[in-house]
PDB file of N, CA, C and O in Angstrom:
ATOM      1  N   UNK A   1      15.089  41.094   0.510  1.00  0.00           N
ATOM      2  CA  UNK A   1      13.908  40.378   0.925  1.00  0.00           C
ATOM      3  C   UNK A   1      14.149  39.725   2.275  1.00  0.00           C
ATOM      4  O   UNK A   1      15.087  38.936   2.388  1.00  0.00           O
ATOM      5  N   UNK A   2      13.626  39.910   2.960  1.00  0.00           N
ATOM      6  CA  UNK A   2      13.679  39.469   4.708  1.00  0.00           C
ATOM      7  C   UNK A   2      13.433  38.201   4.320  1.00  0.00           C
ATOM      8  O   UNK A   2      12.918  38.027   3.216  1.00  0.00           O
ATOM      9  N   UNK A   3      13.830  36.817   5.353  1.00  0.00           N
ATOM     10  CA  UNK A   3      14.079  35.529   5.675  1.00  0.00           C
ATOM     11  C   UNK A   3      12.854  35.411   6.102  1.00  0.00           C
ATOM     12  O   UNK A   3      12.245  36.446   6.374  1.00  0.00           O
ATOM     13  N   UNK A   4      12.110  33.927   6.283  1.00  0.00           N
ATOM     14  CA  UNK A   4      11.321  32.952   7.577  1.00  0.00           C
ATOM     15  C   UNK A   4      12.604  32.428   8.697  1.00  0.00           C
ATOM     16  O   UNK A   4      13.264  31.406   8.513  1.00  0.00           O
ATOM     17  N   UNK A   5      12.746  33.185   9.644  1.00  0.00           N
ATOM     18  CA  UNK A   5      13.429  32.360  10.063  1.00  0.00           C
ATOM     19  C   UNK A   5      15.229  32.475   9.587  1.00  0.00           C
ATOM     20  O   UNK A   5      15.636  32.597   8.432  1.00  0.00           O
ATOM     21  N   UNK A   6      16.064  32.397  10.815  1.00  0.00           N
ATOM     22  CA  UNK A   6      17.348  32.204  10.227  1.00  0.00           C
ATOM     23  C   UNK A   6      17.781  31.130   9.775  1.00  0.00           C
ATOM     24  O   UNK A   6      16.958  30.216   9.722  1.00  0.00           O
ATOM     25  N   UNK A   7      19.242  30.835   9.277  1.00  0.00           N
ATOM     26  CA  UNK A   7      19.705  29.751   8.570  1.00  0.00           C
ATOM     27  C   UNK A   7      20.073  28.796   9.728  1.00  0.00           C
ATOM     28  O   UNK A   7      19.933  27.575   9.647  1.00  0.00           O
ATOM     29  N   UNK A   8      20.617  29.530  10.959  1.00  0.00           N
ATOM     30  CA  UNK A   8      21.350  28.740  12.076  1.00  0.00           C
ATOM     31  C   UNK A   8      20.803  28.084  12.515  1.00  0.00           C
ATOM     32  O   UNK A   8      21.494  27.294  13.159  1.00  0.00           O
ATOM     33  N   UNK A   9      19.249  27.805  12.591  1.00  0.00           N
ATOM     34  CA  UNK A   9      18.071  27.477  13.270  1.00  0.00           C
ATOM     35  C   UNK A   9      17.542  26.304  12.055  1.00  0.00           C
ATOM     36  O   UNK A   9      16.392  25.902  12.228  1.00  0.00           O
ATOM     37  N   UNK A  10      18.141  25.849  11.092  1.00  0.00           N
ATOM     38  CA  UNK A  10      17.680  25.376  10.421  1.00  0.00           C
ATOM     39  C   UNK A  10      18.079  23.537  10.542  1.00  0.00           C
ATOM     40  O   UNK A  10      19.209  23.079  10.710  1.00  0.00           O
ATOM     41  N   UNK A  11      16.926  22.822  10.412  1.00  0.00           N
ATOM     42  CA  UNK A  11      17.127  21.073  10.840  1.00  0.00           C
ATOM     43  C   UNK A  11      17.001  20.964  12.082  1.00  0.00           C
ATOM     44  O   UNK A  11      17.032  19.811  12.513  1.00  0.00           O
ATOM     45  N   UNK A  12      16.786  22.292  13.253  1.00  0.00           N
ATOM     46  CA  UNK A  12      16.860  21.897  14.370  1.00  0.00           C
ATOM     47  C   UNK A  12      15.731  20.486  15.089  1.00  0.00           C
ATOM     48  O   UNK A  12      15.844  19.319  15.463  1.00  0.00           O
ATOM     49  N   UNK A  13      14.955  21.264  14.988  1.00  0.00           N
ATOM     50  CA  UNK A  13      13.719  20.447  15.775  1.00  0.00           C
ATOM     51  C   UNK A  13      13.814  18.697  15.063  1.00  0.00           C
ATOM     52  O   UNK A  13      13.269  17.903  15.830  1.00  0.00           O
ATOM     53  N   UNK A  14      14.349  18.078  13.882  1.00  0.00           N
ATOM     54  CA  UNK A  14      14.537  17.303  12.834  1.00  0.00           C
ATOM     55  C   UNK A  14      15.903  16.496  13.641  1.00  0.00           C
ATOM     56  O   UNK A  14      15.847  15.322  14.010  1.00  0.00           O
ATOM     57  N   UNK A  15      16.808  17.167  13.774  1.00  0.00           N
ATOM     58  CA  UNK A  15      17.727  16.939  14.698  1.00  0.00           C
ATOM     59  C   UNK A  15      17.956  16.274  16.275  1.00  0.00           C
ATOM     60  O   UNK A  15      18.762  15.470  16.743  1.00  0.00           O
ATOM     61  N   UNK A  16      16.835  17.034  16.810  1.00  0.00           N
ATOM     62  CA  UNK A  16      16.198  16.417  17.990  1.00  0.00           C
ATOM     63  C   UNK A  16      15.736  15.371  18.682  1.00  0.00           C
ATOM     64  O   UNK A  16      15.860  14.910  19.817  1.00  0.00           O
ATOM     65  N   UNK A  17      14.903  15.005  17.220  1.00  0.00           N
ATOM     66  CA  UNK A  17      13.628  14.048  17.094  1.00  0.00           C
ATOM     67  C   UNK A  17      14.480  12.408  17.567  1.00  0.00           C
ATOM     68  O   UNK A  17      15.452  12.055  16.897  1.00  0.00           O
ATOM     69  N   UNK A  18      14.249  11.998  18.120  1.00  0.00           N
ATOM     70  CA  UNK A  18      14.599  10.617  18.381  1.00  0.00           C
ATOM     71  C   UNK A  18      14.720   9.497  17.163  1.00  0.00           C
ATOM     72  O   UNK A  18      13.723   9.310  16.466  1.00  0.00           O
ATOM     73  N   UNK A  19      15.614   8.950  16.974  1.00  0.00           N
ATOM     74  CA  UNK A  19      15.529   8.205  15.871  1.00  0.00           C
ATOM     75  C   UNK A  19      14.558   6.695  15.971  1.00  0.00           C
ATOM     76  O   UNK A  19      14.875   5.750  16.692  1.00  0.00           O
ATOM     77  N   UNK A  20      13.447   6.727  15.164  1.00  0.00           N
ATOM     78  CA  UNK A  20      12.852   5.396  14.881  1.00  0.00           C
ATOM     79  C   UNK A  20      13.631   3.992  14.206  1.00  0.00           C
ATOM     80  O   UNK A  20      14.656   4.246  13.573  1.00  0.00           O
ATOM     81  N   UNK A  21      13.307   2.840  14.277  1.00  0.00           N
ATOM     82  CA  UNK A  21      13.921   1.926  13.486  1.00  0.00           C
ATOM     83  C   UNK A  21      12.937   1.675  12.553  1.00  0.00           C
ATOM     84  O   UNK A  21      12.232   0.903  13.203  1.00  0.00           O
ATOM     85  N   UNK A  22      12.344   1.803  11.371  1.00  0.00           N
ATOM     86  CA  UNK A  22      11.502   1.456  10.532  1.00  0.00           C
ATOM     87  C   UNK A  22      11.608  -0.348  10.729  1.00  0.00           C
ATOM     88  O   UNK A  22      12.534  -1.153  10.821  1.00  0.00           O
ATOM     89  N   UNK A  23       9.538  -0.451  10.730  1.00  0.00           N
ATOM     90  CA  UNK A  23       9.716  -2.019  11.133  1.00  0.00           C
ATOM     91  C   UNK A  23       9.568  -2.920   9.704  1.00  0.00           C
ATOM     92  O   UNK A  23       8.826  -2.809   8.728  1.00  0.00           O
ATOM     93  N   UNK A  24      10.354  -3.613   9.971  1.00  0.00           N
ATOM     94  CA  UNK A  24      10.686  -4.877   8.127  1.00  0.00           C
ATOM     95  C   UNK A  24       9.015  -4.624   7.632  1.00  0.00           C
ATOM     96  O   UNK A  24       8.187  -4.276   8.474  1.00  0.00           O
ATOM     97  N   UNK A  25       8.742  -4.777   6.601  1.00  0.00           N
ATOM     98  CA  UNK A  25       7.752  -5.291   5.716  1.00  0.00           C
ATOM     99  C   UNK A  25       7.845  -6.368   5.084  1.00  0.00           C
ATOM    100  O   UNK A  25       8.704  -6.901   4.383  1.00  0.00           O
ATOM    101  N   UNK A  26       6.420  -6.714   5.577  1.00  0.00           N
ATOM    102  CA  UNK A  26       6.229  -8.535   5.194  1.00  0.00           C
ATOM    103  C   UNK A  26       5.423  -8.563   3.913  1.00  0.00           C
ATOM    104  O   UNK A  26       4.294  -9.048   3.973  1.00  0.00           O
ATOM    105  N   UNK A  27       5.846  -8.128   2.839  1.00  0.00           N
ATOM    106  CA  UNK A  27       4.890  -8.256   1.713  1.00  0.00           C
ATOM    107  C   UNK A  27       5.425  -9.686   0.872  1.00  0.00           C
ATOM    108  O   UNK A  27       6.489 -10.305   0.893  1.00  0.00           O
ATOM    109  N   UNK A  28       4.219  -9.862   0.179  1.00  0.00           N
ATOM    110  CA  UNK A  28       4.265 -11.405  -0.285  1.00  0.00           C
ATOM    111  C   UNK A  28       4.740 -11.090  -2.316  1.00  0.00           C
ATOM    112  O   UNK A  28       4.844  -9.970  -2.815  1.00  0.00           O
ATOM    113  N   UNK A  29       4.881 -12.047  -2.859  1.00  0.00           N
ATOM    114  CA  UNK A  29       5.605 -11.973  -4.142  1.00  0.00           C
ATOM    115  C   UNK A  29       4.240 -11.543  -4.767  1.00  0.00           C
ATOM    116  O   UNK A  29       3.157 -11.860  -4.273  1.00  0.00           O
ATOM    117  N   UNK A  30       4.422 -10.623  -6.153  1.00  0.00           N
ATOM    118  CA  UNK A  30       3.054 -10.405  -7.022  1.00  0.00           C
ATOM    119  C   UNK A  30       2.073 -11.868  -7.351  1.00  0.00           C
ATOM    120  O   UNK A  30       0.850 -11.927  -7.226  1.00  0.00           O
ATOM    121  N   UNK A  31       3.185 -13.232  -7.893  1.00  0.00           N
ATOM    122  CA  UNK A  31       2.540 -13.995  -8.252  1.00  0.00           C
ATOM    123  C   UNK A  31       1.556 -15.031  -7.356  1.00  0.00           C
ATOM    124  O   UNK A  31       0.693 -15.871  -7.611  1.00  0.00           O
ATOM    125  N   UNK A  32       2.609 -14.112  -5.387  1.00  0.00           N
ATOM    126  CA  UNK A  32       1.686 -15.570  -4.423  1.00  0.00           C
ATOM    127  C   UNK A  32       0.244 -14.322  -4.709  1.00  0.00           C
ATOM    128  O   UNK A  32      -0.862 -14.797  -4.967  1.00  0.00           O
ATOM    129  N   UNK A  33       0.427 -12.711  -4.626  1.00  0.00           N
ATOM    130  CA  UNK A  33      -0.908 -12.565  -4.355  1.00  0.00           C
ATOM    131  C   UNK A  33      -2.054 -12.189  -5.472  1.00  0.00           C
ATOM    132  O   UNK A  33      -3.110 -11.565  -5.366  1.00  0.00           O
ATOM    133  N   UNK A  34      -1.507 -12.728  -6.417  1.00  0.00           N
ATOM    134  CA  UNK A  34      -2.171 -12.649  -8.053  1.00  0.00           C
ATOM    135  C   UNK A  34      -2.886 -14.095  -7.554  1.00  0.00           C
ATOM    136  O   UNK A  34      -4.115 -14.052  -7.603  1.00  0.00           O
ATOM    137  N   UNK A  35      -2.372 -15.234  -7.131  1.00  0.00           N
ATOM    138  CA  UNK A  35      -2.895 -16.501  -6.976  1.00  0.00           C
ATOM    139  C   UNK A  35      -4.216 -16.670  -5.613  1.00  0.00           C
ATOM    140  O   UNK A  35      -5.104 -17.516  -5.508  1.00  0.00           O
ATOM    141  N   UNK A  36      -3.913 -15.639  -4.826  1.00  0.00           N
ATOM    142  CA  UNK A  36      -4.507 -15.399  -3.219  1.00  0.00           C
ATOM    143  C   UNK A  36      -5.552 -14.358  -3.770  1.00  0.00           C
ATOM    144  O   UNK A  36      -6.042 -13.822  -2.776  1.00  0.00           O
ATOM    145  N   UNK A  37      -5.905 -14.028  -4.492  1.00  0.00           N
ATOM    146  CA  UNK A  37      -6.742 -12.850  -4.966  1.00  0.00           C
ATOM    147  C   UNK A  37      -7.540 -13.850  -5.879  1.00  0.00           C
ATOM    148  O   UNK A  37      -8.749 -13.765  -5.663  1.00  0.00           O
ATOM    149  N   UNK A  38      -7.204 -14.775  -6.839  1.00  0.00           N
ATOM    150  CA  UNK A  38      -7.930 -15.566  -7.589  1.00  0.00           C
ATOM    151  C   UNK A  38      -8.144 -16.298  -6.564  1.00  0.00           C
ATOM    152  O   UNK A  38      -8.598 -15.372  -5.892  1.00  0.00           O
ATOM    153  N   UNK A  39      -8.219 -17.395  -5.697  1.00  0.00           N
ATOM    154  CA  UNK A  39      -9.061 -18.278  -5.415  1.00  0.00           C
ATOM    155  C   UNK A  39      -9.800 -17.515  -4.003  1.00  0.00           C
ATOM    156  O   UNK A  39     -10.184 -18.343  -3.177  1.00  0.00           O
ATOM    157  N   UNK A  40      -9.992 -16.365  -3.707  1.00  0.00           N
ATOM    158  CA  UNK A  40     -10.749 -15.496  -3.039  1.00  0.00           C
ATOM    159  C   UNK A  40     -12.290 -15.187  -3.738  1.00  0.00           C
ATOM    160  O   UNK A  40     -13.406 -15.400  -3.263  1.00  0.00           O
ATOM    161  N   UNK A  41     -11.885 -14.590  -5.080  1.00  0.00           N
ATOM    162  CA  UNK A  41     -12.911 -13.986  -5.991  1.00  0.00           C
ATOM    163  C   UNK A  41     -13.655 -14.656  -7.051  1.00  0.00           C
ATOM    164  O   UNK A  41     -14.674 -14.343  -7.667  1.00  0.00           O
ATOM    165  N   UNK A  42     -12.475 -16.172  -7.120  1.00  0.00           N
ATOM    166  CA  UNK A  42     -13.478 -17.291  -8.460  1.00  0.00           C
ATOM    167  C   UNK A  42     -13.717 -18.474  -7.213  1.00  0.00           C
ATOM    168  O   UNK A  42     -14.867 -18.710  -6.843  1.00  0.00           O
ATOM    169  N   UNK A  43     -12.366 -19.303  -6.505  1.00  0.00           N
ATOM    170  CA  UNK A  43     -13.113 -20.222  -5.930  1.00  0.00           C
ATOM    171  C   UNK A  43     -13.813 -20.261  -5.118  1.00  0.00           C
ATOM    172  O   UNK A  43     -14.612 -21.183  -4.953  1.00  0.00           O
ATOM    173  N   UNK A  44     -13.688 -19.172  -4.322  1.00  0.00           N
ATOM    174  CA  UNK A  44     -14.565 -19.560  -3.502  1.00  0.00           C
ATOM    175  C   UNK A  44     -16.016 -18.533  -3.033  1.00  0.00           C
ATOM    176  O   UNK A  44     -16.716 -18.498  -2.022  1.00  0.00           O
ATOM    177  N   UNK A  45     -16.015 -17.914  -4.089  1.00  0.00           N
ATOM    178  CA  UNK A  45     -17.361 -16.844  -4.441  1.00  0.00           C
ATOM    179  C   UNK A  45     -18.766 -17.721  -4.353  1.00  0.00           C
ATOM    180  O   UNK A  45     -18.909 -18.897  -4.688  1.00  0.00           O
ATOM    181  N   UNK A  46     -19.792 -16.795  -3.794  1.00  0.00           N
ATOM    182  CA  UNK A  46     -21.077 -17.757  -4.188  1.00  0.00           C
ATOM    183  C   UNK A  46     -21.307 -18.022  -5.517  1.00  0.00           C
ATOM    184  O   UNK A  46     -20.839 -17.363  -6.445  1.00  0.00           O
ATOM    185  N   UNK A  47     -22.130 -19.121  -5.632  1.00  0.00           N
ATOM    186  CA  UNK A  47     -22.614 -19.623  -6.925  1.00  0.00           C
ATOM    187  C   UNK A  47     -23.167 -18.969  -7.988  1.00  0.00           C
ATOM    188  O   UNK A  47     -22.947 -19.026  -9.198  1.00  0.00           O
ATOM    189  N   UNK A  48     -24.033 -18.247  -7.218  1.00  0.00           N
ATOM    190  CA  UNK A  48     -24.356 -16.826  -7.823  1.00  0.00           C
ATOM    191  C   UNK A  48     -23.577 -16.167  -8.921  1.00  0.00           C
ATOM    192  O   UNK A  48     -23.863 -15.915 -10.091  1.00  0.00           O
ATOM    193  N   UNK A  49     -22.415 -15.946  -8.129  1.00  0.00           N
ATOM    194  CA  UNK A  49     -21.893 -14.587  -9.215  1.00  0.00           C
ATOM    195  C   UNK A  49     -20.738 -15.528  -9.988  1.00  0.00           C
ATOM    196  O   UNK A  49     -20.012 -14.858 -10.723  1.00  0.00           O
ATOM    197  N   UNK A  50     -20.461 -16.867  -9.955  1.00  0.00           N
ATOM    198  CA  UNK A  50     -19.683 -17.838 -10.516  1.00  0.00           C
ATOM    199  C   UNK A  50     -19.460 -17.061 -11.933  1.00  0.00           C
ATOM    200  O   UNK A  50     -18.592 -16.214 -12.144  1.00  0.00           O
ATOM    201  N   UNK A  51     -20.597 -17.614 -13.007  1.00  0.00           N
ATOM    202  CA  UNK A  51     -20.754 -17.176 -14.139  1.00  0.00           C
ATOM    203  C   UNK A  51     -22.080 -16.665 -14.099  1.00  0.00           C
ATOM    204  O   UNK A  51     -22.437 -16.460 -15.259  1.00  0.00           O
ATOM    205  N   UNK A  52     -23.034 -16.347 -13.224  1.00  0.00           N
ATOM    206  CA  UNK A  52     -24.302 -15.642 -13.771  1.00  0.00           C
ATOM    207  C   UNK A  52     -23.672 -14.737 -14.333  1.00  0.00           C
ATOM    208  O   UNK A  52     -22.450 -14.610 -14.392  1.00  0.00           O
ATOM    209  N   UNK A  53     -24.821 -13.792 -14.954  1.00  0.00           N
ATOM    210  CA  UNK A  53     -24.847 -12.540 -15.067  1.00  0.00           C
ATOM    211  C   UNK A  53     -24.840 -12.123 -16.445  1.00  0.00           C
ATOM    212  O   UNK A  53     -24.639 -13.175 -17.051  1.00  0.00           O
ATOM    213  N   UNK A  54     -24.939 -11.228 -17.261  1.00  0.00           N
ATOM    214  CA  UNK A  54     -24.531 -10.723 -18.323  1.00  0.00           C
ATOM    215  C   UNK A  54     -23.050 -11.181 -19.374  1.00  0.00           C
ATOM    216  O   UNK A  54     -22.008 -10.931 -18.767  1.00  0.00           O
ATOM    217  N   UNK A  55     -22.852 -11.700 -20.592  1.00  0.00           N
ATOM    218  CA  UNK A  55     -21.746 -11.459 -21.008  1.00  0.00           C
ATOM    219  C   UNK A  55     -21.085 -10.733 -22.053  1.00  0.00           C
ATOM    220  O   UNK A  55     -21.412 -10.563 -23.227  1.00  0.00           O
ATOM    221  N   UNK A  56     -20.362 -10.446 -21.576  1.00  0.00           N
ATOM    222  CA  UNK A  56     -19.286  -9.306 -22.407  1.00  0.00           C
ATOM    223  C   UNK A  56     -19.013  -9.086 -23.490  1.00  0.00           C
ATOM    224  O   UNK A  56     -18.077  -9.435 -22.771  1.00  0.00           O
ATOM    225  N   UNK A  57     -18.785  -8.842 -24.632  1.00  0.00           N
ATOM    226  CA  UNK A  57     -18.405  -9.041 -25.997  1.00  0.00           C
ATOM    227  C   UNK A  57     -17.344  -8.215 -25.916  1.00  0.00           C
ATOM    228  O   UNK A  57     -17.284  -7.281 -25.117  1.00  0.00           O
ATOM    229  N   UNK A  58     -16.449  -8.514 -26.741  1.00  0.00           N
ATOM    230  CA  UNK A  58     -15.309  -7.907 -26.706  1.00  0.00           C
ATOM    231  C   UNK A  58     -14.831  -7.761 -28.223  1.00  0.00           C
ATOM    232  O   UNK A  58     -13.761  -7.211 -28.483  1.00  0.00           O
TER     233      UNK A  58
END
């Protein structure tokens, strides 16, 4: 079965490529943005959608 391409040629262009420094990630703890997500969506929501609306039965 004939090749794509030889083996010798292989990683080249990968090889080449200039190396990046991957930049830090600033992510915050689950619980700061479990807490930053609640007072987004309950405190400080219009009045409106506070508790109007339909309720649930469960």
């Amino acid at each position: 079965m004939p090749t794509h391409g030889s083996l010798t040629k292989a990683g080249k262009v990968r090889a080449q490529t200039p190396k990046i420094e991957p930049q830090p990630r600033t992510r915050i703890a689950p619980k700061q943005r479990t807490r930053s997500n609640y007072t987004k969506r309950i405190i400080h929501a219009p009045r409106d959608e506070r508790g109007g609306g339909r309720r649930q039965r469960f």
